[in-house]
N, C-alpha and C positions, 0 to 999 in steps of 0.2 A: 424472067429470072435467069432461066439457062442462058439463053443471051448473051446475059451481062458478063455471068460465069465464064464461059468460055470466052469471050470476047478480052476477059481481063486474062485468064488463064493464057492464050494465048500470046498477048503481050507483055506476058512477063510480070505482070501488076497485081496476082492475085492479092499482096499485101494491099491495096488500097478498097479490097475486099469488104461492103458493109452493109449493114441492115439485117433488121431480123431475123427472120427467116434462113435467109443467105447464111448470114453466119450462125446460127444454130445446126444448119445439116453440113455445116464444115469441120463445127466444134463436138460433133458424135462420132463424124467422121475420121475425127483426129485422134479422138480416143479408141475409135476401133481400133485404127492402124498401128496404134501404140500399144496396144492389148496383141494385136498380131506380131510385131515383129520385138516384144520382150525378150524372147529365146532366141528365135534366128529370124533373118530376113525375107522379108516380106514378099512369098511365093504368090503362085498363079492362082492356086487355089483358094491360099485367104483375101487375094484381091478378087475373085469372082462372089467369095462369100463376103466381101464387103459390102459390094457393088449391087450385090442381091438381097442384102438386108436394108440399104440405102433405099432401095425400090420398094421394097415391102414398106418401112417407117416413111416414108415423106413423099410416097407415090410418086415417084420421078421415073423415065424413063433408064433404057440402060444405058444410054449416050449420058445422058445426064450425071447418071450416077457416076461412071467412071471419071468424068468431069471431077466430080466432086469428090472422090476420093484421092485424084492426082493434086490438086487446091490444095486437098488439108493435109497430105502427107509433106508438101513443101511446107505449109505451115507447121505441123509437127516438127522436120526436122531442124528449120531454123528457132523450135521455141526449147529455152532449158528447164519447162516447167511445166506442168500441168493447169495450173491457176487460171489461166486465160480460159481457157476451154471451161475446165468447171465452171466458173462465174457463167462464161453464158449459159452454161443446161440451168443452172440454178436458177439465174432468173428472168429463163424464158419455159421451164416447163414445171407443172405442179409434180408432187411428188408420184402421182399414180403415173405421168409419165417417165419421170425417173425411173422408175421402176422397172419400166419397158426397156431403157437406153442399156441397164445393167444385164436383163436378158439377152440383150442384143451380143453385149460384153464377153458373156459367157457362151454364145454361140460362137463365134474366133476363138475364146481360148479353149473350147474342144473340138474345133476343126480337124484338129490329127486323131479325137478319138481318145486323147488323155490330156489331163491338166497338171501343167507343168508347177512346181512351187513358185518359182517369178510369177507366173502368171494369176495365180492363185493372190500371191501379196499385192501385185496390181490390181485386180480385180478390188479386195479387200479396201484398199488406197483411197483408187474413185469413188465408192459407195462411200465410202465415210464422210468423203468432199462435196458426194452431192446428196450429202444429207437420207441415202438408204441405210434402213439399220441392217444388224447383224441379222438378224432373225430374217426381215425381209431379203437380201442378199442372197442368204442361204436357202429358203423359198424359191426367188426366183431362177437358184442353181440346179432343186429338183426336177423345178418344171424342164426347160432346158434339157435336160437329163432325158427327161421320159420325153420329150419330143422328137430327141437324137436318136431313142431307142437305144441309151448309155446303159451300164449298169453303176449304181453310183460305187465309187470308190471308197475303200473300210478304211 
């Protein structure tokens, strides 16, 4: 699979980009990146926390991962919608992994240690697209929270 990634990455072809797998950790990928650079553009530090939550959800290397995050950022920039990407989480993961993707969400939008209001409505956005509810969302922002060693905000 890396391979093919970089091999099209490198060609300039990532759009002919497909299958499974492939495109599912492009399409998490892309909504990280989109989660990161809501506010401002997309630092060193949210691309190492991309690259490193990429490794942790799909066990990919760190060559790979940054692979994969370079892939779906060109895809993010060239898409004017969200649609695409949610369609694939939806229906390639059940909802307990949804769940996981939305934690993942909230790890980049407290990378600086505070959540911004954009970020906060994006977050809210994707969960509703991919089918998390409120309650769970809001769950999976405690947890997060207490993992970051956050204090949650009143």
């Amino acid at each position: 699979m890396f391979e093919r990634v970089r091999a099209l990455f490198e060609d300039g072809k990532e759009g002919e980009l497909s299958g499974g797998r492939d495109e599912l950790q492009i399409a998490v990928a892309a909504l990280l990146i989109e989660t990161a650079q809501v506010v401002e553009t997309l630092g060193d530090g949210e691309r190492r926390l991309i690259d490193r939550l990429l490794e942790r959800r799909f066990g990919v290397s760190a060559e790979e991962a940054r692979v994969l995050e370079r892939v779906a950022e060109g895809r993010a920039e060239r898409s004017i919608q969200l649609y695409g990407f949610v369609r694939t989480i939806n229906d390639r993961l059940a909802r307990e992994r949804r769940i996981e993707i939305v934690e993942m969400l909230w790890e980049v939008a407290y990378a600086d240690g505070v959540l911004d209001p954009l970020e906060d409505s994006l977050l809210r956005r994707i969960s509703a697209l991919i089918d998390v509810s409120d309650h769970e969302r809001g769950a999976s922002r405690l947890r997060v929270l207490e993992r970051l060693g956050l204090v949650e905000e009143e």
